[in-house]
N, C-alpha and C positions, 0 to 999 in steps of 0.2 A: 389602501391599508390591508384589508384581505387579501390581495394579493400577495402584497408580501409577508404576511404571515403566512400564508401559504407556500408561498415558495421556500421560509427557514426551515420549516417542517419536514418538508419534500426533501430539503439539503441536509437539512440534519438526522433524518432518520434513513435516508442513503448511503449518507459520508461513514456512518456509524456500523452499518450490517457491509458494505465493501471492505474497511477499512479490517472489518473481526475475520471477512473473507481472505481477504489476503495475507494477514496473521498466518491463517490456519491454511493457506497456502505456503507460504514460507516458514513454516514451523517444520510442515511434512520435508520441504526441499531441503531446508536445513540442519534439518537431524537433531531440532529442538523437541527435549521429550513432552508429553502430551499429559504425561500423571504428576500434574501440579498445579495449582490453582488458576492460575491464568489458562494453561493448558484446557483445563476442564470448561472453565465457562466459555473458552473459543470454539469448543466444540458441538455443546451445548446449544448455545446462539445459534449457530450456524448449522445443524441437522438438518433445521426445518426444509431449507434449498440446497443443500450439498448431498443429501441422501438419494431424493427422486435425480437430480443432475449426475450422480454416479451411473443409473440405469440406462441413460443415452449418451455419455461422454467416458469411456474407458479414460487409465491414467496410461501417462506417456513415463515409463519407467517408472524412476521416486518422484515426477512432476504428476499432482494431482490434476490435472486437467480440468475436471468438474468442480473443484472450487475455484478453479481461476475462470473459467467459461461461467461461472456464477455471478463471481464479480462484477466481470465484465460486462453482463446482459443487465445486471442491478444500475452498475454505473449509465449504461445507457439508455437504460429507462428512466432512470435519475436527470438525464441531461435532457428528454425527448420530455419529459413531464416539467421543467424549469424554464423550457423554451415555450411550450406551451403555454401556464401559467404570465408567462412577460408577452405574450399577445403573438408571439411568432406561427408563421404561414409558413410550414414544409414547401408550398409553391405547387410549381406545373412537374418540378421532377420529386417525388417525394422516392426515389430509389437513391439519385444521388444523397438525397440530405438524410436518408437514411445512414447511409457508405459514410454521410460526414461522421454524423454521430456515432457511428463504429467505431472508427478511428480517432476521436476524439477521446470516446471514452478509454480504448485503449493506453492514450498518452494519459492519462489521467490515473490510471493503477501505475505507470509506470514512475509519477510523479509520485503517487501514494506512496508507493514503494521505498523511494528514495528517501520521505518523510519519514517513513515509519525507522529507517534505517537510521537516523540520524538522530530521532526520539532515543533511542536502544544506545547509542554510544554515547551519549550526553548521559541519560540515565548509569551508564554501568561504568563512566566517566568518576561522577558523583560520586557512586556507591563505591568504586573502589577507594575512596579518600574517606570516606564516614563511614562506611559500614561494609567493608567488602565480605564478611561472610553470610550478608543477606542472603535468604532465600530466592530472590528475583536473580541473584547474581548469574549464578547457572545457566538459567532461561537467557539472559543477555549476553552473556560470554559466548552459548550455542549460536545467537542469531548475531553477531558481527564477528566473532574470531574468523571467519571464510575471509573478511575485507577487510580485516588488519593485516593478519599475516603476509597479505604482500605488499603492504607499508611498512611495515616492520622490516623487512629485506633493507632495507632502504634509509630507514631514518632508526640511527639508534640511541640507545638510552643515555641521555645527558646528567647525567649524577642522579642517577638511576630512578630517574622519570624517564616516563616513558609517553612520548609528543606523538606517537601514530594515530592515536584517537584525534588529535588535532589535524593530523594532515589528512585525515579521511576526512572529517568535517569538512577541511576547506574542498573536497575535492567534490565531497557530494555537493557542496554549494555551487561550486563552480558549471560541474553537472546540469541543475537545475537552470542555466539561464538558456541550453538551448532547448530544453524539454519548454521551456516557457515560451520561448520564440516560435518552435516547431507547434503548438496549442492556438499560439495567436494567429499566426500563420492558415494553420488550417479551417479551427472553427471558433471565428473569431467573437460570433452571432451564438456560441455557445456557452 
């Protein structure tokens, strides 16, 4: 039983500091502004290891590199410490099972990501039928109008609804079953 409380912990105070990392990584990519309440406490949260990770990981143009290389190293500590905890033996090659968990946890921001994208179109989905001149609205309009507009090309407004938010949902879902395949495939033990 300690054990698995320990391991919810470990996932849950991971999934929690990756998840605000990669926000605040696609906040920057996405030219979502930063002076608004969500803004503020993502960055907040996240100083603590985004600040020291700027002085050894420059950024690649507007990709912050040092929050996604934060991410990334949290997530794989994340999965190196989960493994551990359920009794797992790195073995005789602990470089490969390192390499695994690399790539593991890379497919796993890549998943977040997709999550997180799909949270944001349901949410600004909602909001435009209850309350579209919410304050959140803004923040959610910056971080999916990149992946509607070229659904939008495409599928137009039926008595002026407008179904793109729907067909990016199905796409990002459909997305997700090889990103799920390609996870089990690789680290299946993770």
């Amino acid at each position: 039983m300690l054990q698995q409380i320990l391991s919810f912990l470990v996932d849950t105070a991971a999934s929690f500091f990756v998840y605000l990392l990669l926000a605040r990584f696609h906040f920057q990519w996405l030219g979502v502004p930063f002076r608004n309440q969500v803004g503020e406490f993502v960055v907040l949260a996240t100083n603590w290891i985004v600040r020291p990770a700027r002085r050894v990981v420059p950024p690649l143009g507007a990709l912050d590199l040092a929050t996604a290389v934060a991410a990334w190293l949290l997530q794989a500590i994340a999965l190196y410490t989960l493994f551990a905890l359920r009794g797992g033996d790195l073995g005789s090659a602990p470089g490969a099972s390192a390499a695994l968990i690399a790539m593991v946890a890379l497919i796993d921001l890549l998943r977040f990501s997709v999550y997180m994208l799909i949270f944001a179109v349901i949410v600004q989905a909602i909001l435009s039928w209850v309350a579209p001149y919410a304050g959140a609205y803004p923040i959610l309009d910056a971080i999916t109008r990149r992946f509607l507009r070229p659904v939008r090309r495409f599928v137009p407004l039926i008595a002026n609804i407008d179904l793109s938010p729907l067909v990016l949902l199905i796409l990002l879902q459909v997305l997700l079953f090889p990103i799920w395949s390609l996870r089990g495939m690789i680290g299946g033990a993770f």
